[in-house]
N, C-alpha and C positions, 0 to 999 in steps of 0.2 A: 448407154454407149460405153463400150469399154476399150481401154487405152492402157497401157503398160505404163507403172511409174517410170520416173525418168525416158519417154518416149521421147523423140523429135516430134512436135506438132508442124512447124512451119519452119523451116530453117531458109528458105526464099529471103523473107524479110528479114527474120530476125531469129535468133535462137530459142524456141519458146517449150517448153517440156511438162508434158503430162504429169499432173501427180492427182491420184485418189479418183480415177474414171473406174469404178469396180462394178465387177459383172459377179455374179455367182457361177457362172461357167471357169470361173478362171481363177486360182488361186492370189491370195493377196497375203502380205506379212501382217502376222499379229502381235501386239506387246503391248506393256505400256506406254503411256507418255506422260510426259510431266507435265503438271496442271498450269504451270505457268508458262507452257505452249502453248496449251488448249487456251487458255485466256488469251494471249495475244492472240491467239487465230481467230477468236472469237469477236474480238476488237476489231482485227481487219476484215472480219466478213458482215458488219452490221451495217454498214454504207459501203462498199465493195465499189473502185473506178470498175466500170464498163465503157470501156471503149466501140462496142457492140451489143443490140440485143437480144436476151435468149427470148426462145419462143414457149412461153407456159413451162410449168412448172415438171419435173422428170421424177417421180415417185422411186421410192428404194424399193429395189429389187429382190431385196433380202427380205422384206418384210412382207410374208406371205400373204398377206389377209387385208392388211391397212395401207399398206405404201408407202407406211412409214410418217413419220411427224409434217407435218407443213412449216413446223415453225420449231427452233431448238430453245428453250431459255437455259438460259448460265447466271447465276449469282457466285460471282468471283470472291475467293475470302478474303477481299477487302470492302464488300458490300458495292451495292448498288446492284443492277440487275441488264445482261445485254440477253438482247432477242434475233435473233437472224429467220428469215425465212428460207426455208430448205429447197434445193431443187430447182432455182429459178435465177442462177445468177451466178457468175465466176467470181476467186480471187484469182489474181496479178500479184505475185510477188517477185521482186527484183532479189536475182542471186548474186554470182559470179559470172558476169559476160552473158547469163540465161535468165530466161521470164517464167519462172514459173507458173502454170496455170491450174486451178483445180475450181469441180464444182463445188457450191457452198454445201455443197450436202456430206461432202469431207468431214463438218462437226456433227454430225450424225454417225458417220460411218466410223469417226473414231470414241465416240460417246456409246453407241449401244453395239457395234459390231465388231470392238476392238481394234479397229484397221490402226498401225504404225506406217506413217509415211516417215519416207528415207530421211535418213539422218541430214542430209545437206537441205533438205527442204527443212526441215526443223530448224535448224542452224539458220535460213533463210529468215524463217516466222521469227523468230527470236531478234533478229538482226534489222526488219523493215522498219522504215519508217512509221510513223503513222500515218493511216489513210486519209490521201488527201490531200496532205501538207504538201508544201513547197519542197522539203528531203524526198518525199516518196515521188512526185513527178519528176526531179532531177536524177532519183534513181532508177526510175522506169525509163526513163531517155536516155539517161546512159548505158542502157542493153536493147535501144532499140525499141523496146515498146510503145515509141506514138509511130510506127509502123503499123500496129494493128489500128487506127484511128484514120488510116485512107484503104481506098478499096484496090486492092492485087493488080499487078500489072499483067 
């Protein structure tokens, strides 16, 4: 499914914007990123709040043949090792007054397909809490986000 970074998803409830839905039909930005994005992102996407379920896992598209990894590992260079399963789950990250949402397959798509998500989503990942905690549900409340945790009116 593909979605333009910085999209409106739902702006009804809450302010909530697309980042990292990439299609191969549709150009996306490439560059680097710095590892210590990728590492928090990676941190927020190894227990990910869902406030809804996705249905089965969405294969990359990019990845002609295989579909791309099921699973990404990361050993961070301060040791230990995080694992995330691709494809089958959103992060939630609280911005500025917006929720950003992306699928986990984001550390995939920025791991072997180069994708750079926008700068203010970075600045976001950089800035979240940790998932989970009492700062990250106070910060997903304060843009709205236990909106998505009842069903539309």
């Amino acid at each position: 499914m593909h979605s333009p970074d910085l999209a409106v998803i739902d702006d009804q409830r809450l302010k909530l914007i697309s980042i990292g839905w990439l299609d191969p039909e549709h150009s996306f930005e490439k560059g680097a990123v710095d590892e210590s994005f990728f590492a928090r992102l990676m941190s927020l996407l190894v227990n990910p709040w869902q406030p809804f379920a996705a249905a089965g896992r969405h294969p990359c598209s990019f990845c002609r043949f295989s579909g791309g990894p099921g699973t990404v590992r990361y050993r961070p260079p301060r040791g230990g090792e995080m694992q995330v399963d691709v494809g089958a789950a959103n992060v939630f990250v609280p911005g500025d007054g917006v929720l950003y949402m992306a699928p986990s397959s984001i550390a995939h798509y920025i791991d072997a397909h180069q994708y750079r998500p926008p700068d203010e989503f970075i600045a976001a990942v950089l800035a979240c809490p940790d998932m989970r905690s009492i700062d990250y549900l106070r910060a997903i409340h304060a843009v709205g986000g236990m909106a998505l945790t009842k069903p539309p009116v």
